[in-house]
Short mmCIF file of the C-alpha atoms (twelve columns), coordinates in Angstrom:
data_MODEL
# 
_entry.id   MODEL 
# 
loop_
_atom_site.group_PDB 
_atom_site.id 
_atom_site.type_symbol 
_atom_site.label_atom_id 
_atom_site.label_alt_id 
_atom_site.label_comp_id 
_atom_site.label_asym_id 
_atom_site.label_seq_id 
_atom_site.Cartn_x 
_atom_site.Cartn_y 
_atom_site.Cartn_z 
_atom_site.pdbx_PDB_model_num 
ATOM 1   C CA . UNK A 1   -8.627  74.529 161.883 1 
ATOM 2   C CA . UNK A 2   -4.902  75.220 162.028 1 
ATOM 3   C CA . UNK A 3   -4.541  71.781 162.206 1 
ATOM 4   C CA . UNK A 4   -6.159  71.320 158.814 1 
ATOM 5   C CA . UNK A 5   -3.857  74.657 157.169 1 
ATOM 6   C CA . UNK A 6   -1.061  73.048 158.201 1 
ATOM 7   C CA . UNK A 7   -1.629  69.715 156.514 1 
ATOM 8   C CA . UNK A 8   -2.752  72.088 153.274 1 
ATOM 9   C CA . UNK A 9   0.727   73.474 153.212 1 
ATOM 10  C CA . UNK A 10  2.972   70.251 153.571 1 
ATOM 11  C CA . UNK A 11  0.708   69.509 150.681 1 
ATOM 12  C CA . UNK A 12  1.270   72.210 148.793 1 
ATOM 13  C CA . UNK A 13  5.140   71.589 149.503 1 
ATOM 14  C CA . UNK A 14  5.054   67.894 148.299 1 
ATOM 15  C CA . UNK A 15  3.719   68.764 144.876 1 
ATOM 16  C CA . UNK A 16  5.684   71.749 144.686 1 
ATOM 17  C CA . UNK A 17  7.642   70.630 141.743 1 
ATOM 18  C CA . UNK A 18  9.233   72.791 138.308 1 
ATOM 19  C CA . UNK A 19  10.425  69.650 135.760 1 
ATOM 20  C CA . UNK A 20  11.679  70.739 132.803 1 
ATOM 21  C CA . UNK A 21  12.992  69.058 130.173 1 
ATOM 22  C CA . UNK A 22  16.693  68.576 130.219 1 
ATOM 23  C CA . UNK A 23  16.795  68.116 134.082 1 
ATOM 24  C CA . UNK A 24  18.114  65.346 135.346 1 
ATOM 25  C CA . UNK A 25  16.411  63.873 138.361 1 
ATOM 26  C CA . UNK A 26  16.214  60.807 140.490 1 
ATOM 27  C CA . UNK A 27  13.484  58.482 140.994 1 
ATOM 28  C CA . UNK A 28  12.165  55.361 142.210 1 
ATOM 29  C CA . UNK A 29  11.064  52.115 139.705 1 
ATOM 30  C CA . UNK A 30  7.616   51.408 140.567 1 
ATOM 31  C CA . UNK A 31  6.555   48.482 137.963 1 
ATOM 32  C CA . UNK A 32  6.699   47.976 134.189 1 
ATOM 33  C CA . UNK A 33  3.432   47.936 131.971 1 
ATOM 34  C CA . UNK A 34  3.124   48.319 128.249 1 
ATOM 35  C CA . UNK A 35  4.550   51.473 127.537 1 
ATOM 36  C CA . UNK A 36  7.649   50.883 129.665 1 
ATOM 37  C CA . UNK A 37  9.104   51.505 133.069 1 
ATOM 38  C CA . UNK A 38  6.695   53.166 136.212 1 
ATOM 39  C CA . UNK A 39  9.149   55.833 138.009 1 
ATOM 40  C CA . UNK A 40  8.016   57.951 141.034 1 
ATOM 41  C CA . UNK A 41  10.226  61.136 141.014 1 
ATOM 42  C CA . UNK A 42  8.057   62.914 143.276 1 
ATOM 43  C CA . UNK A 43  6.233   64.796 140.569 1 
ATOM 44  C CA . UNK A 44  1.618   64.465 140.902 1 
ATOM 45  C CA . UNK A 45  1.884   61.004 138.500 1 
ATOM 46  C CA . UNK A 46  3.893   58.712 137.847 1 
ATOM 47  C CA . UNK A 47  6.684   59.339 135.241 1 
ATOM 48  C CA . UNK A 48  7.167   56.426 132.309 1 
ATOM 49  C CA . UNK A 49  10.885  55.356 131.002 1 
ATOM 50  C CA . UNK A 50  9.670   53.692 127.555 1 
ATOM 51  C CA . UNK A 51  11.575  50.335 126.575 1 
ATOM 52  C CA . UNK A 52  13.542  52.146 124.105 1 
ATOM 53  C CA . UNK A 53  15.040  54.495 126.663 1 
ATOM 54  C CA . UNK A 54  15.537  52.298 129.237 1 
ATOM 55  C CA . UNK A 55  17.500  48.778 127.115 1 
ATOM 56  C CA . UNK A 56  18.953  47.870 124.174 1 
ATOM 57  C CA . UNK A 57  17.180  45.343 121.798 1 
ATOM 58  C CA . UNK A 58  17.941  42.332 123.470 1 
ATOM 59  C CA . UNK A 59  17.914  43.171 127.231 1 
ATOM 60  C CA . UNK A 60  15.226  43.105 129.503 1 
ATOM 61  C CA . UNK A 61  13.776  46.441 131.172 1 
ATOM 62  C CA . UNK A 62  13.569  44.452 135.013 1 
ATOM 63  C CA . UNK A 63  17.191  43.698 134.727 1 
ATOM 64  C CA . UNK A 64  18.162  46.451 133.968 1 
ATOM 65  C CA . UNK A 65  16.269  48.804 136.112 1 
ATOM 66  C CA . UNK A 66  14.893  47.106 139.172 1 
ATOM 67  C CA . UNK A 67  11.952  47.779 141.009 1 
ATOM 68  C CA . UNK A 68  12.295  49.325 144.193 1 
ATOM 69  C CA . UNK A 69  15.535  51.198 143.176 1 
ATOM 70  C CA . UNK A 70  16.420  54.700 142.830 1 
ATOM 71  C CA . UNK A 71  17.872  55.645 139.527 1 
ATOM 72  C CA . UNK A 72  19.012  58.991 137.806 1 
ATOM 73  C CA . UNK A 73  16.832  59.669 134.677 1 
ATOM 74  C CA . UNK A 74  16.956  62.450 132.135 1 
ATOM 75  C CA . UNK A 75  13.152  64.559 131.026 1 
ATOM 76  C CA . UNK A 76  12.738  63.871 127.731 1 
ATOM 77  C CA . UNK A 77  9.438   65.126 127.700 1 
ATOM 78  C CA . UNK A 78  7.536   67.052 130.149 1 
ATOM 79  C CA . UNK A 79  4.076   67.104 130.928 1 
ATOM 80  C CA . UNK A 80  1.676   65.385 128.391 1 
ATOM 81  C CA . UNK A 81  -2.022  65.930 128.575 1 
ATOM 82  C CA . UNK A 82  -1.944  62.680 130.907 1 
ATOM 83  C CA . UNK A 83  0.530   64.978 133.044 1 
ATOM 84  C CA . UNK A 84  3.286   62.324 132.314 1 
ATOM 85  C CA . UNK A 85  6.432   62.888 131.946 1 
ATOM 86  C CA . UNK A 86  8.921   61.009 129.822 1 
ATOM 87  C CA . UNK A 87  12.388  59.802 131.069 1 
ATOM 88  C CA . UNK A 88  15.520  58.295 129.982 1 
ATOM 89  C CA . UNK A 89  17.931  56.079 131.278 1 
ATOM 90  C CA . UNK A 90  20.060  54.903 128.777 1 
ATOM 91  C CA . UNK A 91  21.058  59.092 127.863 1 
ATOM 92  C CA . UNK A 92  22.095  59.520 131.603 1 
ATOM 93  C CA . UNK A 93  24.001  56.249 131.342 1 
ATOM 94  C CA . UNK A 94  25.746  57.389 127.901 1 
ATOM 95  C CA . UNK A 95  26.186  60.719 129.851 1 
ATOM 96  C CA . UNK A 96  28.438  59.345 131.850 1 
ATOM 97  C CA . UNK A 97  30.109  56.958 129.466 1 
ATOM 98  C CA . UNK A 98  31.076  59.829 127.494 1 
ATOM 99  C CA . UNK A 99  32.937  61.668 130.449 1 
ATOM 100 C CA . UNK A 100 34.668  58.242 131.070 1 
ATOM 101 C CA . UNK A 101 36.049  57.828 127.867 1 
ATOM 102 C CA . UNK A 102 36.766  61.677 127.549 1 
ATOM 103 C CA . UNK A 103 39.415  61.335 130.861 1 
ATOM 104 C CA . UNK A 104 40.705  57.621 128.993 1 
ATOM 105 C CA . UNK A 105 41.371  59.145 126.176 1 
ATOM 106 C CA . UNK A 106 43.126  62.113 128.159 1 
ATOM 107 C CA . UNK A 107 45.367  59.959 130.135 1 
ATOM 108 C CA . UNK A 108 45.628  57.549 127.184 1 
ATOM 109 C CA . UNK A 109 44.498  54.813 129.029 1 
ATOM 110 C CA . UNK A 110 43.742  51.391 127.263 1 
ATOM 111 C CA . UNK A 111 40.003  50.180 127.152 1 
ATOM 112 C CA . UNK A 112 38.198  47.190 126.483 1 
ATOM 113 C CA . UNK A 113 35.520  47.315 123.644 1 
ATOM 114 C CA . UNK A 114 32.847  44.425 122.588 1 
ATOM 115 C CA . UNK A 115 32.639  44.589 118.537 1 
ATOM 116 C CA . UNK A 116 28.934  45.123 117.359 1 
ATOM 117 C CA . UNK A 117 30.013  44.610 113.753 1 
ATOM 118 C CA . UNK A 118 32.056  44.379 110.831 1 
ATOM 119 C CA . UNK A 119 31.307  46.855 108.073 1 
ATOM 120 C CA . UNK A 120 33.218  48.448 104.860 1 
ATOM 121 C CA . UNK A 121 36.348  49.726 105.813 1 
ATOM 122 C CA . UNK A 122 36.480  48.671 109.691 1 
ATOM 123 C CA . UNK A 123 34.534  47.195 112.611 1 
ATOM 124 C CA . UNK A 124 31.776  48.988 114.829 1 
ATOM 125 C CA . UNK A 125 32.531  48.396 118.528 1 
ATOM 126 C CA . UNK A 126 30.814  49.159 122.051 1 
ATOM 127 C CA . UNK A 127 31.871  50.821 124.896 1 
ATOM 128 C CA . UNK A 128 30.354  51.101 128.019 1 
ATOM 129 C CA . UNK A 129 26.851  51.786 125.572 1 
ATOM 130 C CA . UNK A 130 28.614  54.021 123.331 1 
ATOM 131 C CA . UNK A 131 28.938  53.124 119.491 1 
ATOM 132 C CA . UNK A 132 32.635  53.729 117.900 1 
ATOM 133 C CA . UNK A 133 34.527  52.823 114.784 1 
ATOM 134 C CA . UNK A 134 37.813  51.519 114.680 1 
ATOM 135 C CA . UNK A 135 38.863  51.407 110.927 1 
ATOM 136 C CA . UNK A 136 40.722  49.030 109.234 1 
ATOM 137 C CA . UNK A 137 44.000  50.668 109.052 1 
ATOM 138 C CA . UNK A 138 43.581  50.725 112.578 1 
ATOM 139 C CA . UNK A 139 43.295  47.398 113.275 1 
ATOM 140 C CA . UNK A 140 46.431  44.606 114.207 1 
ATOM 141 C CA . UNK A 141 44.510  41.758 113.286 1 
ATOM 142 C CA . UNK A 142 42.289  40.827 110.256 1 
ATOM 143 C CA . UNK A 143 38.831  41.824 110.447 1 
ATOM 144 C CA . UNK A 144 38.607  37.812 109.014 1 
ATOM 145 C CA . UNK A 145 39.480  36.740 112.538 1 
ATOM 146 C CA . UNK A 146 37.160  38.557 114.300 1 
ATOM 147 C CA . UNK A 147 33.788  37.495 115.906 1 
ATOM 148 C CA . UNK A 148 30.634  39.847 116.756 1 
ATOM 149 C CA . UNK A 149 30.260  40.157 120.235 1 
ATOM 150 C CA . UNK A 150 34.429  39.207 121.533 1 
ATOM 151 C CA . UNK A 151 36.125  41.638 122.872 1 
ATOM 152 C CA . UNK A 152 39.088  43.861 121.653 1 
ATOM 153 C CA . UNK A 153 41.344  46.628 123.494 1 
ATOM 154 C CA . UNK A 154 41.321  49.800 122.189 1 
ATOM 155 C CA . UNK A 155 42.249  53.376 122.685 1 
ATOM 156 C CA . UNK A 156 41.022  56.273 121.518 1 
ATOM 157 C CA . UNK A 157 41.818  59.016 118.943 1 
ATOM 158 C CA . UNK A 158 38.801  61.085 118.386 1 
ATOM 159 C CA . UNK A 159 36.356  61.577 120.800 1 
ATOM 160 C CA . UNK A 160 33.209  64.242 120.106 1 
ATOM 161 C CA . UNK A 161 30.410  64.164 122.645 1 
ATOM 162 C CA . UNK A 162 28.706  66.735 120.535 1 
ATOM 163 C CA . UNK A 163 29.104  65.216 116.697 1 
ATOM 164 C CA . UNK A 164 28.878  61.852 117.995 1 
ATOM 165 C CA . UNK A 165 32.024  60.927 117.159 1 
ATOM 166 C CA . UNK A 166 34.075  58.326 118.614 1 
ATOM 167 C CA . UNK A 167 37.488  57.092 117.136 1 
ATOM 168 C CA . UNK A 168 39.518  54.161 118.296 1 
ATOM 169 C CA . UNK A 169 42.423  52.411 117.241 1 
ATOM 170 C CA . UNK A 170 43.326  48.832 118.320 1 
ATOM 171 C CA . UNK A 171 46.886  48.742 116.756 1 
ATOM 172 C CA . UNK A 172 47.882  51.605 118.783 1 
ATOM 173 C CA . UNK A 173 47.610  49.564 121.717 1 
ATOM 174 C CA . UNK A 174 50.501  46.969 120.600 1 
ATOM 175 C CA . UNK A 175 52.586  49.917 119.320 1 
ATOM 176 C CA . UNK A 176 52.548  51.919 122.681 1 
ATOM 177 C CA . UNK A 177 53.606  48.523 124.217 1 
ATOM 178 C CA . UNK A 178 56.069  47.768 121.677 1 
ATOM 179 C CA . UNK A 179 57.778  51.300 122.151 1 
ATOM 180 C CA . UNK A 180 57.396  50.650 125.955 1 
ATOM 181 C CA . UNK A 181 58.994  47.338 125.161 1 
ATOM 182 C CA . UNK A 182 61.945  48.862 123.464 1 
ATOM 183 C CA . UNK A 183 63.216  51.387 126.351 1 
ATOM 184 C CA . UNK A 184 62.854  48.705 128.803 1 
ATOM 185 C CA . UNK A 185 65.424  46.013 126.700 1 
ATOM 186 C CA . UNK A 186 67.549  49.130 125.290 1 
ATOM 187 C CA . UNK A 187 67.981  49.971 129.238 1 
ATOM 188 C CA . UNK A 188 68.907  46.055 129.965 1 
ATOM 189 C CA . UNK A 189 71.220  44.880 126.924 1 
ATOM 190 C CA . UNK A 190 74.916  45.073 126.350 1 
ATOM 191 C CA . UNK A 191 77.449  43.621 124.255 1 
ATOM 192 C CA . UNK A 192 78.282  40.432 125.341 1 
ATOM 193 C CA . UNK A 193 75.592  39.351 126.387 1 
ATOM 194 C CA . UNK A 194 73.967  35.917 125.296 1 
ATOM 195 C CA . UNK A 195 70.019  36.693 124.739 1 
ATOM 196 C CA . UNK A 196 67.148  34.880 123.321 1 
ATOM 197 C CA . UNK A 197 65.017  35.454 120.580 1 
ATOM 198 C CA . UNK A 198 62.397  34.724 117.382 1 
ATOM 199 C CA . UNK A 199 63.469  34.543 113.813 1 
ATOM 200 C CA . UNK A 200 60.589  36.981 111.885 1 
ATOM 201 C CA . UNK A 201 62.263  38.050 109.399 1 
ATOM 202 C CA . UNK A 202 64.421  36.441 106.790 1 
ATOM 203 C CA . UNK A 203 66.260  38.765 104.047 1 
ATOM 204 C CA . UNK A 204 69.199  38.279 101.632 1 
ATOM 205 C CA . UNK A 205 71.558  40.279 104.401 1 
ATOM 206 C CA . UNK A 206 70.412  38.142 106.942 1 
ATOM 207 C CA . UNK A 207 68.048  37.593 109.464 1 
ATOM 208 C CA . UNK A 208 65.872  39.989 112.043 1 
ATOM 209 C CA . UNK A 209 65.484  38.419 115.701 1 
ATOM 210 C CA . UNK A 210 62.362  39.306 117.822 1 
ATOM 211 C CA . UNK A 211 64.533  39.800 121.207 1 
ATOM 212 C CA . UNK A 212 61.291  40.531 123.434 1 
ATOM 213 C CA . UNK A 213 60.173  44.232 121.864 1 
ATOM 214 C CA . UNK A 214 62.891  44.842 119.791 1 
ATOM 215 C CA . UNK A 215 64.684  43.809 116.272 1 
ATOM 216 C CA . UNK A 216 68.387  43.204 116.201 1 
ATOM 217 C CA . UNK A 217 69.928  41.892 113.229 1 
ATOM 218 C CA . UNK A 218 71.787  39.188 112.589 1 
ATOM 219 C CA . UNK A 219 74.007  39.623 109.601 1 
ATOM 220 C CA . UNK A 220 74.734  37.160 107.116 1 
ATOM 221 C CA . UNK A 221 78.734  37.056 108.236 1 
ATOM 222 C CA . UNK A 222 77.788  36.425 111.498 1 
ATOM 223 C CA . UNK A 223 75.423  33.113 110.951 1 
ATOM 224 C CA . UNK A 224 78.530  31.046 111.027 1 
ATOM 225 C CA . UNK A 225 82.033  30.056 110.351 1 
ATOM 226 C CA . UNK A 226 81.534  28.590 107.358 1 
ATOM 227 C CA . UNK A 227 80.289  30.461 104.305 1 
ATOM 228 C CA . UNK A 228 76.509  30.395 103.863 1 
ATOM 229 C CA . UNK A 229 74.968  31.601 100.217 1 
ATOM 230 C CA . UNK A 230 71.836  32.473 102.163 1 
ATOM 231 C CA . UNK A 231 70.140  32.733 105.723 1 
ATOM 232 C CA . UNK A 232 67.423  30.163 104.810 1 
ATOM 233 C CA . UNK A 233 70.150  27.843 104.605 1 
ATOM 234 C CA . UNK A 234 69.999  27.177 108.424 1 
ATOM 235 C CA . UNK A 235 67.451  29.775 109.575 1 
ATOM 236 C CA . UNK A 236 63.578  29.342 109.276 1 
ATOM 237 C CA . UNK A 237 61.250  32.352 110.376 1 
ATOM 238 C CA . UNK A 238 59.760  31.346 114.002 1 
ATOM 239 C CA . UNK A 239 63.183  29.482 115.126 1 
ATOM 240 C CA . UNK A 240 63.977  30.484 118.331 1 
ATOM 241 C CA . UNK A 241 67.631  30.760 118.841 1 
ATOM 242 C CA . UNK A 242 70.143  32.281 121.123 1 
ATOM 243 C CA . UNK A 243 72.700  34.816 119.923 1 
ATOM 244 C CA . UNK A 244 74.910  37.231 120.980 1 
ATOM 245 C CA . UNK A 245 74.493  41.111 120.899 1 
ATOM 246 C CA . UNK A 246 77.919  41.955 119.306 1 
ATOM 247 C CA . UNK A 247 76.706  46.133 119.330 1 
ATOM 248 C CA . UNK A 248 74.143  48.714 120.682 1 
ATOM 249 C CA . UNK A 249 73.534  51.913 118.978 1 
ATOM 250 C CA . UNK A 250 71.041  53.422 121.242 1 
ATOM 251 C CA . UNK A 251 70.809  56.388 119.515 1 
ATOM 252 C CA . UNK A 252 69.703  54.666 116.453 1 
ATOM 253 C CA . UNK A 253 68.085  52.472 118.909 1 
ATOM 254 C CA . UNK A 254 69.586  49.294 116.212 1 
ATOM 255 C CA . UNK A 255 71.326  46.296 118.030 1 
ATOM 256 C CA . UNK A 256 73.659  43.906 116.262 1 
ATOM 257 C CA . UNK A 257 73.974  40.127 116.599 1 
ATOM 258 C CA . UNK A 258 76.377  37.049 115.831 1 
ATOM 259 C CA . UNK A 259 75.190  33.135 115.639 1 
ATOM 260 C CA . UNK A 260 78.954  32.172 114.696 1 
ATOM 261 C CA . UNK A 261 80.135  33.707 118.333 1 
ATOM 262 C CA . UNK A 262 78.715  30.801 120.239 1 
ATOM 263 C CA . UNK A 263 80.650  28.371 118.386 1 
ATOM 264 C CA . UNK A 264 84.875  27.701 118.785 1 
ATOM 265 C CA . UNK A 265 86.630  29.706 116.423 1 
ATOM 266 C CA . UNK A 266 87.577  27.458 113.764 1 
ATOM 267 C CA . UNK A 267 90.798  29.522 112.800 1 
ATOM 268 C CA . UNK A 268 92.355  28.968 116.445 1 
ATOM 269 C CA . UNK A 269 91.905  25.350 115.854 1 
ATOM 270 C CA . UNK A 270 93.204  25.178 112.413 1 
ATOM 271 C CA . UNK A 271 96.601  27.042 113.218 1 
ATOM 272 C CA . UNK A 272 97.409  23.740 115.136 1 
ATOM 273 C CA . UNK A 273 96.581  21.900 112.552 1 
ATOM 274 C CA . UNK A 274 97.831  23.888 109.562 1 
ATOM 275 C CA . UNK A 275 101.306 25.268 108.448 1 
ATOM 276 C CA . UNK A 276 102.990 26.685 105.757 1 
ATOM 277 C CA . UNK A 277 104.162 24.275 102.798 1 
ATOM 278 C CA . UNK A 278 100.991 21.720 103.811 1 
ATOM 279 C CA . UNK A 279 99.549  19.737 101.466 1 
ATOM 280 C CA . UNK A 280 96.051  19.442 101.888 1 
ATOM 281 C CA . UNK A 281 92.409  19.001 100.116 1 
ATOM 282 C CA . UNK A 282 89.439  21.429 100.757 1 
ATOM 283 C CA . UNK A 283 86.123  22.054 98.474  1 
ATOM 284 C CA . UNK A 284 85.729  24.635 96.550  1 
ATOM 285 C CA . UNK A 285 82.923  27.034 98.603  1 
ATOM 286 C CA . UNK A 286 82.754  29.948 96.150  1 
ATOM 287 C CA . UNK A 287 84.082  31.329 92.520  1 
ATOM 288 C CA . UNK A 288 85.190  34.383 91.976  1 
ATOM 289 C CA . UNK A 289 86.871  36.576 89.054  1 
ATOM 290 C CA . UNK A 290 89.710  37.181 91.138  1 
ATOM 291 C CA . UNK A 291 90.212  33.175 92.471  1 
ATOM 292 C CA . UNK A 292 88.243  30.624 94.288  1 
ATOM 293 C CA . UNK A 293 87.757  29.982 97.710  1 
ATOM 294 C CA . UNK A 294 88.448  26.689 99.461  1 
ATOM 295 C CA . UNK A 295 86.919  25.400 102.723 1 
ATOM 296 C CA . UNK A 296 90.744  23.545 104.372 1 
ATOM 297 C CA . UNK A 297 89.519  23.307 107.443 1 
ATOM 298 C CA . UNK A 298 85.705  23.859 108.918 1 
ATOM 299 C CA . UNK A 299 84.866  27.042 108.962 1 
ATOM 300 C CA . UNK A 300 88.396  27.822 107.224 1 
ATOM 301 C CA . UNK A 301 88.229  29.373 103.786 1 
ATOM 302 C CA . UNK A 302 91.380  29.712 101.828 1 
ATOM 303 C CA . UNK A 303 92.115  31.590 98.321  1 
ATOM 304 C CA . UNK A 304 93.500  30.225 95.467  1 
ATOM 305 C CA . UNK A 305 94.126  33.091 93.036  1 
ATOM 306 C CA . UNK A 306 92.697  33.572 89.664  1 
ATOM 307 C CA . UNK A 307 96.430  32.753 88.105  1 
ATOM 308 C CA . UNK A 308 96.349  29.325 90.118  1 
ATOM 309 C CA . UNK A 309 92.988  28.620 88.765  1 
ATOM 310 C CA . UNK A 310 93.441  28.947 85.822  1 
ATOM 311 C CA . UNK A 311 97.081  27.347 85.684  1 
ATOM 312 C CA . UNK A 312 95.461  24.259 87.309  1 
ATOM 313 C CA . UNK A 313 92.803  24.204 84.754  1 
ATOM 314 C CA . UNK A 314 94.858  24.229 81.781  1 
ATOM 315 C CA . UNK A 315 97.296  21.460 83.019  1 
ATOM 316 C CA . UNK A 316 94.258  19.208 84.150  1 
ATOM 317 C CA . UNK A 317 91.829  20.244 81.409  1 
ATOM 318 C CA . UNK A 318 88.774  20.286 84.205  1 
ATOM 319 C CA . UNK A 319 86.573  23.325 85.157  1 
ATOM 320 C CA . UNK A 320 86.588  24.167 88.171  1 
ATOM 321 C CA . UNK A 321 83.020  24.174 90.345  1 
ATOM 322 C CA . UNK A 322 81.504  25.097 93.391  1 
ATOM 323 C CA . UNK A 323 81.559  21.646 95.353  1 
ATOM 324 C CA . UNK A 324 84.717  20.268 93.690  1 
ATOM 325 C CA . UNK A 325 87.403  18.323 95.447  1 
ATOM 326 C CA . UNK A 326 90.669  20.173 95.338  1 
ATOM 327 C CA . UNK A 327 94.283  19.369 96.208  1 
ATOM 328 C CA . UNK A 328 96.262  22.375 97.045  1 
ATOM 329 C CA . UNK A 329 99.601  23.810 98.875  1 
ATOM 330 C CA . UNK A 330 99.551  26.072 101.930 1 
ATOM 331 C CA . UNK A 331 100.942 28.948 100.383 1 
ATOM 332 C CA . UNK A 332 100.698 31.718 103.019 1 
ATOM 333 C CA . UNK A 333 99.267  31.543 106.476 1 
ATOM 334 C CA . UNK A 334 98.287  34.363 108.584 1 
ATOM 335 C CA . UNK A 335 96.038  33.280 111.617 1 
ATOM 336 C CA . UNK A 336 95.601  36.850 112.816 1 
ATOM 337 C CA . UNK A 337 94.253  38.755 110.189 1 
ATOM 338 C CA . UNK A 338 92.395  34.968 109.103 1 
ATOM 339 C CA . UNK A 339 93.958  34.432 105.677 1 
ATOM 340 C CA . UNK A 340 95.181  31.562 103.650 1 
ATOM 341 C CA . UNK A 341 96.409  31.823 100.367 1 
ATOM 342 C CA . UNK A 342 96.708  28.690 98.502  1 
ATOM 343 C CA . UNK A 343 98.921  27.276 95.579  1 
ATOM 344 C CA . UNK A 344 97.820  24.095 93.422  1 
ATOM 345 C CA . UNK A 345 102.240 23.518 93.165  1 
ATOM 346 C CA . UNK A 346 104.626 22.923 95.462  1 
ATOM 347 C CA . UNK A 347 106.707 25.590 95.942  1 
ATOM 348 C CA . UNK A 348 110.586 25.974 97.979  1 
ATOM 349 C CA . UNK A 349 110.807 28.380 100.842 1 
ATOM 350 C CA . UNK A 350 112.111 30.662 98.662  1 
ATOM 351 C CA . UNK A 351 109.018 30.936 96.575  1 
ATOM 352 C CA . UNK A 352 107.097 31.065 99.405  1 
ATOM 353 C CA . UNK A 353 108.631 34.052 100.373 1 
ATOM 354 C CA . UNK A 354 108.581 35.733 96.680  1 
# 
């Protein structure tokens, strides 16, 4: 008889249960049917985890909960007249997604998202079973170029658990890199030194050079010796050349380059060549109202003043153009400060002087 009282109460104590909805609770898969997933979580029946609640559209319940394994599962529903109770799988696993992504986006960590679509104004994405949008502004490449279903890294800027929304930007990713980028080469470069780089951008004042993070500019003086009209005369965006950083502002964070320093300095060359009195023949490289400038040497530019010009012009009854052949004097030569002034006469030392 006590025997029989005792087995009563371990009874008693096994079905000795209070679910409730809201109450998360573990159980074990038992089998799948029609309405869904079998779960034993110790309750008098069996509890049921309905298709919707346990996989998305195009997954299979047994893969994703298999039988014989103990899973956490959320009440959706208690007791029905069947004395069923209704779980959830996917809610515990969102659950948990949510406080994942709520420490990522805390320590700004970058994440990797699967994109579900492409609507108006941006592109839905998936993360670990969590829906977010990522709008266009937000986005480094064209929405064009992307494919439902490939992946794309993210991080996030709004994250609500409760509203259900969820934020994320995929162009902040490459500009936290690019400004980690920046501090590393500001801390490395110097003047002096001989770096390479990518032509991306091509403007009337010259050219910008991707150095590896960074812009530095190459100014149109410094693309060469000889006088270019215009960058595209020898640069093409996507070259990749080497220069040399000729200044660092790191305040500004702005670094300066020169093409023309990697070549011989034409001028030290040409005062071996060149004195005082010379005849000699350049081309004519630019006009000016005050005089031309003529190429004497390569990379050597010379004036001939306005008066000249227009003396020579009178007595030869020709017009003077860019790309014209030109015989001239070596007026005045001064290597150091890199100026040549030209005469189309012949002048006495005397003159020279005067």
């Amino acid at each position: 008889m006590a025997s029989k009282e005792l087995d009563f109460e371990e009874l008693l104590k096994k079905y000795d249960y209070c679910f409730q909805k809201g109450d998360l609770v573990k159980g074990i898969v038992c089998g799948y049917d029609g309405q869904g997933v079998m779960v034993d979580i110790g309750a008098k029946t069996i509890a049921v985890v309905p298709e919707r609640e346990a996989a998305e559209k195009n997954e299979k319940v047994e893969e994703i909960l298999e039988k014989g394994k103990e899973y956490e599962f959320l009440i959706i529903r208690e007791e029905d007249e069947d004395g069923k109770f209704l779980l959830s799988y996917k809610r515990v696993c969102q659950a948990y997604a949510w406080k994942e992504l709520e420490k990522a986006k805390a320590d700004d960590e970058t994440i990797l998202g699967t994109i579900a679509g492409i609507v108006k104004g941006g592109i839905l994405v998936d993360v670990s079973g969590v829906r977010g949008f990522v709008p266009s502004s937000q986005l480094r490449i064209k929405e064009s170029d992307m494919e439902v279903g490939s992946k794309i890294e993210l991080k996030i800027l709004t994250l609500d658990s409760q509203q259900n929304s969820f934020i994320l930007s995929n162009k902040k990713v490459y500009d936290d890199s690019a400004v980690e980028a920046r501090n590393v080469v500001f801390s490395q470069i110097e003047p002096g030194q001989i770096v390479k780089g990518d032509v991306v951008r091509i403007t009337d004042f010259g050219a910008f050079i991707d150095l590896g993070g960074i812009d530095g500019l190459l100014p149109l003086s410094q693309l060469s010796w000889r006088w270019i009209d215009h960058p595209t005369d020898i640069l093409n965006v996507g070259d990749k050349i080497d220069v040399e950083v000729i200044a660092v502002d790191h305040d500004k964070q702005r670094v300066s380059l020169s093409l023309k320093n990697l070549e011989p300095d034409p001028w030290l060359e040409a005062e071996k060549q060149i004195k005082e009195g010379d005849k000699i023949e350049g081309t004519i490289t630019r006009l000016k109202h005050f005089g031309a400038f003529v190429e004497v040497y390569p990379g050597v530019e010379a004036l001939l003043p306005h008066a000249e010009v227009t003396e020579y012009q009178n007595n030869s009854g020709q017009i003077l153009k860019v790309g014209d052949k030109l015989e001239t004097y070596i007026l005045k030569f001064n290597p150091t400060d890199k100026r040549i002034a030209l005469s189309v006469s012949e002048h006495n030392e005397e003159e020279q002087q005067e």
